[in-house]
Each structure stands twice: as C-alpha cells, then as structure tokens.
N, C-alpha and C positions, 0 to 999 in steps of 0.2 A: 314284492309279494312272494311269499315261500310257494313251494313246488308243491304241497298237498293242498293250499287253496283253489290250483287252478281245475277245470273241467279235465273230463277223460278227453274231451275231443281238443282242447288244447293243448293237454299233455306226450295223446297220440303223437299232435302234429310235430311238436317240438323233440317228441323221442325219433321222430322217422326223420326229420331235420339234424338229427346229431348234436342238439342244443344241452340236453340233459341227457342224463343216463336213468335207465328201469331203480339200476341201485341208487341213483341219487331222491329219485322220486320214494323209494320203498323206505331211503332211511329217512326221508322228510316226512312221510306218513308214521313212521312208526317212535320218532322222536313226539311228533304230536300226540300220539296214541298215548305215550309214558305219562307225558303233559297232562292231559285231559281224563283219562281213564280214571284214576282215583275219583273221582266228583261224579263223572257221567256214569262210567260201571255198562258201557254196551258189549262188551264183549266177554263170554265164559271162559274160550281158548283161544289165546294167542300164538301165531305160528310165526315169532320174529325170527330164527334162524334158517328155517325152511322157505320164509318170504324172500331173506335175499341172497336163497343160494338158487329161488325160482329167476329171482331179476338178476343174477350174472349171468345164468344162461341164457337168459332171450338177449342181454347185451352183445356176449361172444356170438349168438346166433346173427343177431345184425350188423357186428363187425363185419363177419364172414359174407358180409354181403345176400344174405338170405331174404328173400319177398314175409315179410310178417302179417298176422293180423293188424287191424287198429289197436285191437285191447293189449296186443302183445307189450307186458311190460308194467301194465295197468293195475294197481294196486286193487282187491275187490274187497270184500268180506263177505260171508256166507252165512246164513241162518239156521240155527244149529238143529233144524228137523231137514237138512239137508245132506245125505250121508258122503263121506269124505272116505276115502279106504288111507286108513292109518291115522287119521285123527280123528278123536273120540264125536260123536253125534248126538246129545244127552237131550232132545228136548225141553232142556232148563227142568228137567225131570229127575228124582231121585229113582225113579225106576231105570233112565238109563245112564245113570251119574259115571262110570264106564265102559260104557257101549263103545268100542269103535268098529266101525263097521269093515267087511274084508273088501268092499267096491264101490266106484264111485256113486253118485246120482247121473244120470244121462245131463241134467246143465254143467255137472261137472266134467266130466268126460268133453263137451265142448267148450268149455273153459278151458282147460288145459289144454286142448288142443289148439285156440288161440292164444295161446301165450300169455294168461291172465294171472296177477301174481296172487295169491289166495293169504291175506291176513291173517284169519285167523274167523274163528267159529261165534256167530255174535248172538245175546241173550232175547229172551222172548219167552210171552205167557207163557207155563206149560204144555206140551202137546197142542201149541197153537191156539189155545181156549184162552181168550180173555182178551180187555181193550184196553191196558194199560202197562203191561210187563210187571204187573205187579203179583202173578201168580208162580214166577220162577221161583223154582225150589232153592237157587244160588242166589241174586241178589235182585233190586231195583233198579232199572236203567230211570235215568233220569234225562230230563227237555233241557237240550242245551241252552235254549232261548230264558229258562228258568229253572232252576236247580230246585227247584221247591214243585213242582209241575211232573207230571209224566209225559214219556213222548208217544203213548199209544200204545196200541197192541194189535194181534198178538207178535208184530214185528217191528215192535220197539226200539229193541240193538239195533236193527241193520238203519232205522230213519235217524235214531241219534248218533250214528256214527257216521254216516254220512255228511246232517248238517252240522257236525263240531269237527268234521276234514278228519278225522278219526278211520276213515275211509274215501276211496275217489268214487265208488262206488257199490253197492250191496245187492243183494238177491231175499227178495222174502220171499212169504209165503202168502197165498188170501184166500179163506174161506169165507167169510163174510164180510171182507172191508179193511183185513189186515195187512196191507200193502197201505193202501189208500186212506185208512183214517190215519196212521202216524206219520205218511209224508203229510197232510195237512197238518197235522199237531206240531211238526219238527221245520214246516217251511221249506220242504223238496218237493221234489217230483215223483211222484211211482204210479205205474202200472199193475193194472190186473187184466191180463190179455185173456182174450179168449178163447174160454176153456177147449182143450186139445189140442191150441199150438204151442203150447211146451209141454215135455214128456214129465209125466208125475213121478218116473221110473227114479225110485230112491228118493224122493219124497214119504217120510215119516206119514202115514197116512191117519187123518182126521174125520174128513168129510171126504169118501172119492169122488162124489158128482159134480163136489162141489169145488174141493181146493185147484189152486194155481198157482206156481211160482211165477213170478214175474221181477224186474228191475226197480231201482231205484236210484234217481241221483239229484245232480244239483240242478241239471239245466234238459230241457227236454231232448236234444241231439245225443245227450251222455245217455240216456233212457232210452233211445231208439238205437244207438250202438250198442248195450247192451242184450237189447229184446234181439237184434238182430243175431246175436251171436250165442242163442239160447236154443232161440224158433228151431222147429225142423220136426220132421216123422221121426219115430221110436221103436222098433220093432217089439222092446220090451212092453209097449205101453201098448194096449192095443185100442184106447181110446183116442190117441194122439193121430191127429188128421195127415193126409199125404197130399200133401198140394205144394205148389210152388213159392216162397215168400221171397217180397222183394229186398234189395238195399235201402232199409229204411230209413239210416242218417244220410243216404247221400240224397235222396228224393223230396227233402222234407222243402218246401216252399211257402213260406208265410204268407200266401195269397187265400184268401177266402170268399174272395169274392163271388155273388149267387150261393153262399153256401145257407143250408137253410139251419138253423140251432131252434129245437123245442125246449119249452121253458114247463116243463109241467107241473101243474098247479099245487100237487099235493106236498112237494119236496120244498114249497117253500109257506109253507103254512106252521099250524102252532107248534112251538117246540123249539122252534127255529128262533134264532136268540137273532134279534132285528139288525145287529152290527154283520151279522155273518149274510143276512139275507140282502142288505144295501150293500155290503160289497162284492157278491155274484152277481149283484144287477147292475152295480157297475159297470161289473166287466163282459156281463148281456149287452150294454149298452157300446160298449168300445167296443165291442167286437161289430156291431150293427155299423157303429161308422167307421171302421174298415171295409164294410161292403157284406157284410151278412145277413140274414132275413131272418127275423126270429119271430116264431110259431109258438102260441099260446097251445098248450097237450094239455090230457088230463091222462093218468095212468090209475082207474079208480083200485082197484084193487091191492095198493102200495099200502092201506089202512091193515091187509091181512098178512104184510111181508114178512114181519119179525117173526109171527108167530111160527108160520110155515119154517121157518129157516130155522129158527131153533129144535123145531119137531122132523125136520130132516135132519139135522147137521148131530145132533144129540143120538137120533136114531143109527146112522151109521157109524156115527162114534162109538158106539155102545159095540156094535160087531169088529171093529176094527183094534178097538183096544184093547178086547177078549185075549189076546196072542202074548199081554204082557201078564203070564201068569207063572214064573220063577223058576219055569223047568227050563226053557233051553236057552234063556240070556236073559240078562239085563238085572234087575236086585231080586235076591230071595231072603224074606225072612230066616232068621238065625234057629230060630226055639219052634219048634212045633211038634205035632206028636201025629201024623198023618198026613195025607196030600188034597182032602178036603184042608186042612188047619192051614199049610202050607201056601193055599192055593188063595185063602182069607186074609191071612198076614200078609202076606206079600205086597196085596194090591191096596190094602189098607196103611199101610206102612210106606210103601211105593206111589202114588197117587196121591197129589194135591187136593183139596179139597174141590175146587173147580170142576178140576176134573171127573171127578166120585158124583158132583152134581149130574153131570152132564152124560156120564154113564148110566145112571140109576132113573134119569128122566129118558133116553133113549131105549132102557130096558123096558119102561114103563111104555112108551107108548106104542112098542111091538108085539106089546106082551098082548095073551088069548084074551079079547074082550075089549080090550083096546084100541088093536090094528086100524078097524075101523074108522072108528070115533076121532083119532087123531091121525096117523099118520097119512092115511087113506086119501085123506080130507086135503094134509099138505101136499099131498102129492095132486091131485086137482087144483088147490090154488098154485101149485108150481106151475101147471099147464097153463092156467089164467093168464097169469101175469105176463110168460113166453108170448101169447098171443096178443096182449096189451101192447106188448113193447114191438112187437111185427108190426101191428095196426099202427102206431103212433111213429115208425120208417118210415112207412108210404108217404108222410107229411110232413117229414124232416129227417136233415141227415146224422144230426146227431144231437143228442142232449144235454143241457149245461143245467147242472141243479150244485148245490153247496155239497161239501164233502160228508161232511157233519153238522152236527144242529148248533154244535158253539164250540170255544177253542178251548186248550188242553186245561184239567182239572188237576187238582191239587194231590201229589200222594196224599192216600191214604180216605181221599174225601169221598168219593164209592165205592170203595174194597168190598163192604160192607152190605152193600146195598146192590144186588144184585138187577133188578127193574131199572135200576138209573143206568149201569155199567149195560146191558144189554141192549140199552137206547142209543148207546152211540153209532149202534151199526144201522140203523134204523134208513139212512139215507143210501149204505150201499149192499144190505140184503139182496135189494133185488137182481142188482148185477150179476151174483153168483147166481142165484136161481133160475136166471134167466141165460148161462152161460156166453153172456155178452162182455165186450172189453170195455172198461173203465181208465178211468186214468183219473188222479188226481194231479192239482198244481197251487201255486199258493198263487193268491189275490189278494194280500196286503195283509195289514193287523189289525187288532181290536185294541182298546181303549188300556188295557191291561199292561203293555203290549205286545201280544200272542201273533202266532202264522195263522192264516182264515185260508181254508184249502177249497175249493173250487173243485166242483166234479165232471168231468166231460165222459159221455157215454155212447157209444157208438155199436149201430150195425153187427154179427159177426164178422170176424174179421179185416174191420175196417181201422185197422189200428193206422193206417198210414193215416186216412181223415184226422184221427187223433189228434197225430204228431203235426201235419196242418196247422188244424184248427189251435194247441199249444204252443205251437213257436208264435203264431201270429200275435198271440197273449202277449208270449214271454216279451219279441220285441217293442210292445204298446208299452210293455211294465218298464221296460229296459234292463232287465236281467233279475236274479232271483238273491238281494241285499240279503246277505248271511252274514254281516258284520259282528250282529250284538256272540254270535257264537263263536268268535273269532278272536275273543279278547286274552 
C-alpha cells in the first residue's frame, strides 16, 4: 500500500515511530497528485516545492528529537476561500484571480503551528455559492468514484482530493451543507462543527451567521484530529466561543450503548430517492443492535428551511460581497469612463453568474418594501427551527437523517436548472440555521455505484457524541472501501 493511501492517524503513528519520513509521505501525496490531477482537476494552486521544504523541517525537527503535533508532517490541502499569506486565495473567482493575501486564516495559523504540511489551494464553487464545483471561474472538479459525475459543492476540491489520496486531509468550508453534501458525493467523512468553535477569522466571508470551516477525511479519528487542531477561541473573531475543548481523537470510544438517535420524519420523506432512504435505515438499524435507542421526531418546520436559508444566506451575501468593487484589490475593469462605470464593469465582468444571482436576490430582499415580507419572515423561521431542534434534544441525543436526497449527478445535468441544484442542500439547511454540528459519513452505494452519505446531527457542541456515534458506524461498516478511487 503507498504512503498517501494510508489515514493521517496511521500516518502520525508511523512518522512519530520513525517508519516513514514527512518528505516520504509529501512526495507520495504529490506523485499521486501529478497522477490523478489531469482528470479530477481539485486543485487551482499547487504548493509542490513549499510542501516539501515544509516536511524537511518538521523531519530535522523530530530528528532533533523535538515533542511534535500528530498532524506534524501531515500532508493537508486548503480551500481557496481560506486565506494563505503568500499564496494567492482566489475564491475560484475571477474577481480574485490574483489576490494573495498578506495573513494567514486563524486555522491557518494553527496549522502551522502543528506542523501541517499545506499542498496546495483546492477548487470550489465560486465565493462558496453552488452544489457542485461547477461555478469555478477556473475549471470543473470531478467525482473520483466517476469522471462523468461532480463531487459536490461548494467544497468540491477539498472531498475530491481527499477521496483520490490527492490529499491525507482537507479543510472546507459550509454554509449550507458544503462540507457535508461532497463528503457524501466523494464517499469521506466531513464535518460542520459548530458554529463559533472555529474562528471565521480569514475565511473569505459568504454568509457570516452562517458559514464554518470544518475537516475532512477518510476515516472519522482523521476528522476529529483535524477538528482538534483547528477548535479554539479567536480574539480576532469575536463570535468564536471561549471554552475549553477536549482531545477528540484520543477520547473517541465506539460504545453507544443507551445512546438515544432521532429519526425525524420529515428528512426521509419525498424527494428522497428510496436507495439512499433504505441505506440510513440500515444503518438506523445497526446502530440500534449495537445498543442504541432510536426515537421517532418530527422537525415540522424543515418544509420552510430552504427557503429561509437562501433569503438569509443571499441577504448577507449581498452586504458582504459589496467590498469587491475594483478600488482597493482584486480585478478592475480595463475601459471605463467614471467610477459609477468602473464600479459596473467590474462586478459584472468579475462575478460568476451564481454569484450576480445570489447578490441581486439578497439586494432584493433588504431592499425598502421588502425587508419585511422576506427577510423578516427568515429570520423568524430561523428562530422556529432553533427551537424545533432544542425540543427534539430533550428526546434524543442526536439525529441520524441521509446527507442528501440522492447521490452525485452528472456534469452539466443541473447547471442549468437552478430549483434542482438548490434542492441538494435541502437536508442540511437547517444545520447551519440552527448553528448546530453536523457531520456527514458514508453508508454504502446505490445501484449506479455512487457513495450514499449519512447525516448525524448533534447538540451544540456535542461533537465528541459525533465522533462516538461515527466510529461506532465506521467499525459495523469495517472502514470507509475507497478502492474504485484508487485505480
């Protein structure tokens, strides 16, 4: 088996054991990277000579006999609305087709301070808008499971580079499900923790109430070593919480036993393609004879989530993307004859279509006459649903619904069709609106044969429950087969 197939936490073990070297792992990651990149296309900027002049120093470092992180040495890849100081941070946006930023992100900043070795910068919808990587101004990533298939969105690159060993590990982003629906599409694991324990600080901002960076990997201990070395208070951020978080890959115990899982009713009704609904009840059911107790919920108000979320997430997109207007970075039209023209072209010429969507309907619904009638409204059904998911705690510890309503669609087959491509988020809206932790995992294939992602939902910061209740999964499943990506 080559060094970039295996787990970060087996790779840990074996770099802290003197088995392998950081630079042996970096040059097996980034020989496969050569390999597979022409076809899959998950990465904008590749940082090959910076990666492994990052892993000879964490190697001389642990020569020299130095106490490391786990991650020290650990090949990552980064999400290019995550800014990097000295490598460029473009959103897969031709607005910021040169942007490099002069600082890091606060997950960056601890990343490097565990000794993480940073790949390179990987592709994703525009400005985080979109469910399929198919609105990057630069190219299409593609499902390594299927070259003809997308791997999701709007963090594409980082799930297709993970499940083609293109990466040991990633970092996205999720404002409505973009973590979480392309680890179900790609067949990994990723998290969307919750909202305030990681710092937003140098996160390209989309949605502030809403987005999250969180992990991604192959196996769920790689995913809680990751979250663990992310978590923490921000001083820059000042929504980011001050509490104490624990060692989450060392605590993790596959015992679930008395643990209670609500099965809520509305998550697996119509829409829901019946292959993807019989294998969460499958694994409803495994989990029950490991020792589990699963509670029939209803979460009525999940009929109003999408709606809500695209009238919030549009709404502050609209204020937040204001800032990209060609006076003090990023692309400025060439030809104009003013700073009204100037300030036209730009954004017009600069901006994906998606995005101009998604601006001009968040203009709309703040605007004088409107406020009300829409936003107002999401902003009450945002309370609603907080309140659903408190009530539906009290009677269980955490929630198991399907990731998405079916598995990954074909390029190019809802580009098009924006009502279909909005429906994918549809099962994990409410997560973000309700700034609860999420996690996706896969739970086998469909008929195709596709990854079927699995959604476990938990508590504020119950993400240990998470990790729990996911290992208990992983070992029923007996690990997380990435063979067909592997060829």
């Amino acid at each position: 088996m080559e060094l970039y197939q295996l787990t970060a936490e087996k790779l840990s073990a074996m770099l802290a054991a003197r088995e392998c070297s950081s630079e042996e792992v970096t040059r097996s990651v980034l020989s496969r990277m050569e390999q597979k990149e022409p076809e899959i296309a998950a990465y904008v900027t590749i940082c090959g000579e910076e990666a492994l002049k990052q892993a000879a120093e964490i190697d001389a470092r642990r020569a020299a006999g130095e106490a490391l992180h786990p991650l020290a040495g650990i090949p990552i890849g980064i999400k290019d609305n995550i800014c990097t100081r000295g490598v460029r941070t473009t959103c897969s946006s031709r607005m910021l087709e040169n942007f490099v930023p002069p600082y890091d992100a606060f997950v960056m900043e601890k990343l490097n301070a565990a000794g993480a070795v940073m790949l390179g910068k990987l592709n994703m919808d525009e400005f985080a808008m979109g469910s399929s990587t198919e609105t990057s101004y630069f190219q299409k990533t593609r499902n390594p499971f299927d070259l003809e298939r997308v791997p999701g969105g709007s963090s594409g690159g980082s799930a297709a580079a993970v499940a083609a060993g293109e990466a040991v590990l990633a970092l996205g982003s999720d404002t409505g499900g973009s973590i979480r629906q392309p680890a179900a599409y790609c067949g990994i694991v990723g998290l969307k923790p919750t909202y305030s324990s990681v710092s937003r600080y140098g996160l390209v901002a989309f949605a502030s109430s809403l987005d999250q960076i969180g992990p991604m990997g192959r196996s769920v201990r790689d995913v809680a070593m990751l979250y663990g070395a992310i978590c923490g208070r921000d001083n820059h951020d000042a929504t980011s919480a001050l509490r104490e978080y624990p060692d989450f890959a060392k605590e993790i115990t596959p015992d679930i036993k008395g643990l209670r899982i609500g099965l809520p009713k509305e998550y697996f009704g119509e829409g829901v393609s019946a292959e993807v609904r019989d294998a969460v009840m499958k694994m409803a059911k495994e989990l029950e004879a490991q020792g589990a107790e699963l509670v029939e919920i209803s979460l009525p108000s999940t009929d109003y989530a999408l709606s809500a979320y695209y009238i919030i997430a549009s709404a502050e997109a609209s204020s937040n993307l204001a800032r990209f207007d060609g006076v003090k970075y990023g692309y400025r039209a060439k030809d104009f004859a003013n700073l009204t023209e100037m300030y036209e072209k730009t954004r017009s010429e600069g901006f994906g279509a998606e995005v101009k969507r998604r601006i001009m309907l968040g203009t709309y619904v703040l605007s004088s006459g409107y406020y009300d009638a829409y936003y107002k409204k999401a902003k009450f059904t945002q309370l609603r649903i907080q309140q659903e998911f408190a009530a539906a705690f009290d009677k269980c510890d955490l929630l198991l619904t399907p990731t998405v309503p079916d598995t990954a669609f074909k390029l190019g087959e809802n580009i098009d069709d924006q009502i279909k491509m909005y429906m994918n988020d549809i099962l994990t809206v409410t997560v973000n609106i309700a700034g609860l932790p999420g996690m996706s995992l896969p739970c086998g294939f469909d008929s195709k044969p596709m990854p079927i992602g699995a959604q476990l939902i938990g508590p504020k910061f119950s993400e240990s429950t998470l990790f729990r209740a996911a290992s208990c999964w992983e070992k029923t499943l007996g690990g997380f087969d990435l063979s067909r990506t592997l060829a």
